[in-house]
Residue, then its C-alpha position, 0 to 999 in steps of 0.5 A: x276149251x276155246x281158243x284162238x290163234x293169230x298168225x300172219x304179222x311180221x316185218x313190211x316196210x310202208x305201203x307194203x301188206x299182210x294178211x292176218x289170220x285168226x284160226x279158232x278151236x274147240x268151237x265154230x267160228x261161224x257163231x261168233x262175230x270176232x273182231x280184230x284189236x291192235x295196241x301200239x308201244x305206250x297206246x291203249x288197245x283199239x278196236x279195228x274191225x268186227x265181222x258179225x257170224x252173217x259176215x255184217x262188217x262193223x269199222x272201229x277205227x277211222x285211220x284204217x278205212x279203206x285200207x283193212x278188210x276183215x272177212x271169214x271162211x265158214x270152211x276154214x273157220x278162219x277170220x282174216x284181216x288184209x292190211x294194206x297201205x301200211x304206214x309206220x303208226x299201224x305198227x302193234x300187236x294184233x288180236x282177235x277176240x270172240x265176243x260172247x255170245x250171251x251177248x249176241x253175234x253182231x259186233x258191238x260199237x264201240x267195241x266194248x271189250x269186256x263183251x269179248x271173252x275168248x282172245x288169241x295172243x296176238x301177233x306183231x305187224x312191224x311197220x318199218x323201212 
């Protein structure tokens, strides 16, 4: 069984953050790359960000350049997303999926989906004053 688990959303109000957090089971994090998606009320889902299993970092979406950062803790086998200088369009469920890894342990780009076959059930950031 592989599964992961997003924690961390909740209510923040605009330049405020939160950190985001995708536990893994059943499997060793390290091996995969994981990326973190969002889908916004009446948007399709994007990617955000993709860490590769030697922590190479790949960046989705331009509109969260130097305001998010994804890391890992091998340790913890844990991946993190940081949000910061969050604005009310951030406001989405956030995922994080495990690519598979017949298809590698880099981050594809674009973030193809499909490529990506173990996913949490996401967790709600409110963006909000």
């Amino acid at each position: 069984q592989l599964q992961l688990v997003e924690s961390g959303g909740g209510l923040v109000q605009p330049g405020g953050s939160l950190t985001l957090s995708c536990a893994a089971s059943g499997f060793t994090l390290v091996d995969y790359a994981i990326g973190w998606f969002r889908q916004s009320p009446g948007k399709e889902r994007e990617g955000v960000l993709c860490i590769s299993s030697r922590g190479s970092i790949t960046n989705y979406a331009e509109s969260v350049k130097s305001r998010f950062t994804i890391s890992r803790d091998n340790a913890k086998n844990a991946v993190y997303l940081q949000l910061n200088s969050l604005k009310p369009e951030d406001t989405a469920v956030y995922y994080c999926a495990a690519r598979t890894r017949w298809y590698g342990s880099t981050c594809p780009n674009p973030p193809i989906e499909h490529e990506y076959d173990n996913w949490g059930q996401g967790t709600q950031v409110t963006v909000s004053s």
